[in-house]
N, C-alpha and C positions, 0 to 999 in steps of 0.2 A: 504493500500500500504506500510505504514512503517513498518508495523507488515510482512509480506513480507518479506522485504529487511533485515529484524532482523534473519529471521529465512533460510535466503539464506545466510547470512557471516554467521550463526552458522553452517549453512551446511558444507561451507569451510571449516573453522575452524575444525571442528572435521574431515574432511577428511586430511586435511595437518596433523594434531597433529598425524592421524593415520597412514600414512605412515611414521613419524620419530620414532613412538613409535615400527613399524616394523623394519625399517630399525638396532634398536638398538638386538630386541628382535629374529631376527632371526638367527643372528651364535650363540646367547646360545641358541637357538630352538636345530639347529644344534650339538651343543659341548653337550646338554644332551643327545642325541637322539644317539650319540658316543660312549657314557661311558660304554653302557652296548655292544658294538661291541667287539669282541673277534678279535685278526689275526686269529683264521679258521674263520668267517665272514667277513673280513675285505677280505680275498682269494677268498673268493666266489663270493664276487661282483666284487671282480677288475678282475675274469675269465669272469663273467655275462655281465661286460661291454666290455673287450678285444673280447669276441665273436660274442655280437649283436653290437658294435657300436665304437671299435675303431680305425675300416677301415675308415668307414666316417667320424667320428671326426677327425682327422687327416688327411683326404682330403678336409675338409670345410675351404678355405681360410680368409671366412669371420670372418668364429669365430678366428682364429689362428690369427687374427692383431690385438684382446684383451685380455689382462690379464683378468680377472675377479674373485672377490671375493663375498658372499655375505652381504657384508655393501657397498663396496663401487664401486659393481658392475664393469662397463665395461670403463678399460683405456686402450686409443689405444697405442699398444706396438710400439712405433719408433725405438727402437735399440740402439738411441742414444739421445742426447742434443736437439736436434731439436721438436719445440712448438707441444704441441699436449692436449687434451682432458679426460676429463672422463665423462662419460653418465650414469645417475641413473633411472631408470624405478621404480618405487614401485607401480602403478597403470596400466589399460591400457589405461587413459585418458590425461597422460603428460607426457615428459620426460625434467629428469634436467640435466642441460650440463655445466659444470665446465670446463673453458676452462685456459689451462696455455701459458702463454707469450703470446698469439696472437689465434684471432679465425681461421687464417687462414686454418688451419689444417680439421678442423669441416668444416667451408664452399664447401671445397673443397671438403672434401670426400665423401658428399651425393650433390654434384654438386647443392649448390641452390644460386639461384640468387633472389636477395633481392632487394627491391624496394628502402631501405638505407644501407651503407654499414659503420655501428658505429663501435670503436672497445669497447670490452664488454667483462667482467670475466665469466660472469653466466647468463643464459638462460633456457628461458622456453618454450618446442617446444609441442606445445598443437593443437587438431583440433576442429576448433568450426563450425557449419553448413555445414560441409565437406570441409572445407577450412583450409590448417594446418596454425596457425597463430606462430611467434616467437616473445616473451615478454622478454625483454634485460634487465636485473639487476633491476626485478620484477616490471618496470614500462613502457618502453617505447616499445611500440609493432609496430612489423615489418612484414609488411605482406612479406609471399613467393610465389614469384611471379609465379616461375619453381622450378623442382627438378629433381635430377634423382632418388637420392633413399629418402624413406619417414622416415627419423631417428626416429618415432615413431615408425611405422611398423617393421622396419627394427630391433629395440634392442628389441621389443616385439617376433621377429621371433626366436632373438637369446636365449633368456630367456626358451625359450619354449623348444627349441636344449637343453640348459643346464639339465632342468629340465626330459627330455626323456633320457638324458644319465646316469640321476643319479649323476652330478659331482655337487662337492662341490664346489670347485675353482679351477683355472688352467691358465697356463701362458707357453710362448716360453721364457727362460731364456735366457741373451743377451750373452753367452757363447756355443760354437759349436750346436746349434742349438736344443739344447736337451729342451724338453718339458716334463712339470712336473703337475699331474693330481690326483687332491686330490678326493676320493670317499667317504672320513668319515673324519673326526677331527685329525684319527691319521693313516689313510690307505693310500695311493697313488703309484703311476703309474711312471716311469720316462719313454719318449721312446728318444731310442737314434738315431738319424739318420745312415743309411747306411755310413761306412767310413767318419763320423767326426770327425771334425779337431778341435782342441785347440792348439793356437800359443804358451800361455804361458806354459812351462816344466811341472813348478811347479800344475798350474789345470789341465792339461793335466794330468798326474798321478792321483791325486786327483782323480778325474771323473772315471779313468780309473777302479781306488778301488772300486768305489761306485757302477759303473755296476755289477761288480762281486757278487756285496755283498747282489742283487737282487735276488728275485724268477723269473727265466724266463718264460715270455710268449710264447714268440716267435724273432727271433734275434733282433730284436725294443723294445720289450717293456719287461721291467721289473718292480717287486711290492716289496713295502717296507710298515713297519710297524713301527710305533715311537710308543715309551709310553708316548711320550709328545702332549699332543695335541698341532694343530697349532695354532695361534695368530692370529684371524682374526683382528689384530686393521688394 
């Protein structure tokens, strides 16, 4: 039985150790797999994506309320100041949930109601016998009692979205609504909303240069090429 128990925490063990040894090792997965991208390949995909998939990307509300990168995955976009969450998936057996100021944001948004209602940084939303359990700053576990939506399932759905569309990272910037969609290390997407508005002169112009300075898709979306790859810190 101890021999067991020794070789069930080394199970653990090398599963956590291996999703952090990912979570480092995939945007240089990413930034090598870049290098040798040309802008006429960097063109071909952001057309490949604009034609299979940037209609629905861009109608999926679910995904467009996260930022996401791939180290530190999916942070729900507020707009503003107001407490909110980031969500790490690196398996399909748990998700970890880093929550800022207040959980309330998180509870809220996949409607669950909880048998204790602690307040907590980080969390661990795992299902064990078909029953999803939450493990509150790696020790005290809280069963859920209801939900609306299953925050496992649900950032596993969206992971999967990502990964069919081919995007690297992407985000709604908290400026005239324009959404910004990397497809390699140094390619991406901007699309601009129909008759957006920027208050302040000074980005209002600014922005205004940068549409231009895009290869057009179509009146929304435009492609750009940096020679600097992105910073996924």
């Amino acid at each position: 039985m101890f021999d067991n128990l020794i070789i069930a925490y080394c199970h653990l063990f090398v599963l956590r150790c291996s999703a952090h040894i990912l979570k480092f090792l995939l945007p240089l997965t990413i930034l090598l797999n870049s290098c040798g991208t040309t802008q006429q390949d960097g063109w071909k995909l952001a057309s490949e994506f604009h034609e299979n998939y940037a209609n629905e990307f861009i109608h999926n509300e679910e995904l467009l309320k996260y930022i996401y990168n791939p180290r530190a995955h999916f942070y729900f976009n507020t707009h503003d100041e107001a407490p909110t969450f980031r969500a790490l998936i690196h398996d399909t057996t748990e998700l970890r949930v880093i929550i800022f100021e207040n959980q309330d944001r998180f509870i809220q948004e996949f409607k669950l109601e909880l048998d204790t209602f602690p307040s907590f940084g980080e969390a661990t939303v795992r299902r064990e016998n078909g029953e999803l359990k939450l493990v509150v700053d790696d020790s005290l576990e809280i069963e859920i009692l209801n939900f609306e939506k299953d925050p496992l399932t649900h950032f596993k759905k969206l992971r999967k979205l990502i990964n069919k569309y081919g995007i690297v990272t992407y985000g709604k910037l908290r400026i005239g609504g324009i959404i910004e969609v990397y497809i390699t290390a140094n390619d991406y997407l901007l699309y601009f909303p129909a008759n957006y508005k920027i208050e302040e002169p000074q980005f209002d112009e600014r922005w205004r240069k940068k549409q231009k300075k895009g290869k057009q898709l179509d009146q929304n979306w435009f492609y750009y090429h940096s020679d600097k790859p992105l910073d996924f810190g």
